[in-house]
C-alpha positions in Angstrom: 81.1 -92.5 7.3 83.2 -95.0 9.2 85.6 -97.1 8.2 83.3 -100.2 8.4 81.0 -98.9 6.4 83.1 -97.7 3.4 85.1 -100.9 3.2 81.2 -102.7 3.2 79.9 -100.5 0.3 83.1 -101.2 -1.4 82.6 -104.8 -1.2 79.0 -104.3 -2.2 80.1 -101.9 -5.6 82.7 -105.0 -6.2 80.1 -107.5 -6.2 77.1 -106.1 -8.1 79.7 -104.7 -10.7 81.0 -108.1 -10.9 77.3 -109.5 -11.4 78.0 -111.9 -8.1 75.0 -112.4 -5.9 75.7 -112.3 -2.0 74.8 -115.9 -2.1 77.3 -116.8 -4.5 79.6 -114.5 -2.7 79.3 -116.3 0.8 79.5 -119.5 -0.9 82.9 -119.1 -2.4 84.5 -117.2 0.6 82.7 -119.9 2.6 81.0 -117.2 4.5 77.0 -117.0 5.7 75.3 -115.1 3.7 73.8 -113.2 6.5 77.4 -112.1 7.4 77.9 -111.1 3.9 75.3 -108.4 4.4 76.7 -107.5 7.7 79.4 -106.7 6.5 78.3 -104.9 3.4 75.8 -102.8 5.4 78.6 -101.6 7.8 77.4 -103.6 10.8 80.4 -105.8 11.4 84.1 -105.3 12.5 85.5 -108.0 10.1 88.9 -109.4 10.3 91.8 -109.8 8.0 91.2 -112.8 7.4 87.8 -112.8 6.2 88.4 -109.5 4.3 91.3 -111.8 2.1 88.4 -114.6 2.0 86.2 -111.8 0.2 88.9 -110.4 -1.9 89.6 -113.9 -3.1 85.9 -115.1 -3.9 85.7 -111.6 -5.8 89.5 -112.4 -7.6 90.8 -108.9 -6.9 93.5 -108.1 -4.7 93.1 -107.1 -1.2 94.4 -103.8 -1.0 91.5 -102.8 -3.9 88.8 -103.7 -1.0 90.3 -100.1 0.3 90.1 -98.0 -2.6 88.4 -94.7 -2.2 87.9 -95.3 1.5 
């Protein structure tokens, strides 16, 4: 599995254990939704900067986006 896609599923086991739909999700990291699932499904090569948007919509700190991967 590539790095793309382990750092999505993590953002994805973040969220639904955190009961936050991907709508909610995109609306506090004022991201489309669409991208949310991009990037969740492994399809996108997303930046440092949206990956601190995420990790602050999802209050956790960055670094614990790369856990496990």
């Amino acid at each position: 599995m590539e790095i793309k896609s382990k750092v999505g599923s993590r953002i994805r086991e973040i969220r639904e254990k955190n009961g936050i739909s991907q709508k909610d999700l995109s609306y506090t990291a004022d991201l489309d939704r669409s991208y949310i699932a991009s990037v969740e499904n492994g399809q996108r090569n997303i930046s440092i900067v949206n990956l601190e948007k995420i990790a602050k919509a999802l209050k956790v700190n960055l670094s614990e986006l790369f856990q496990g991967v």
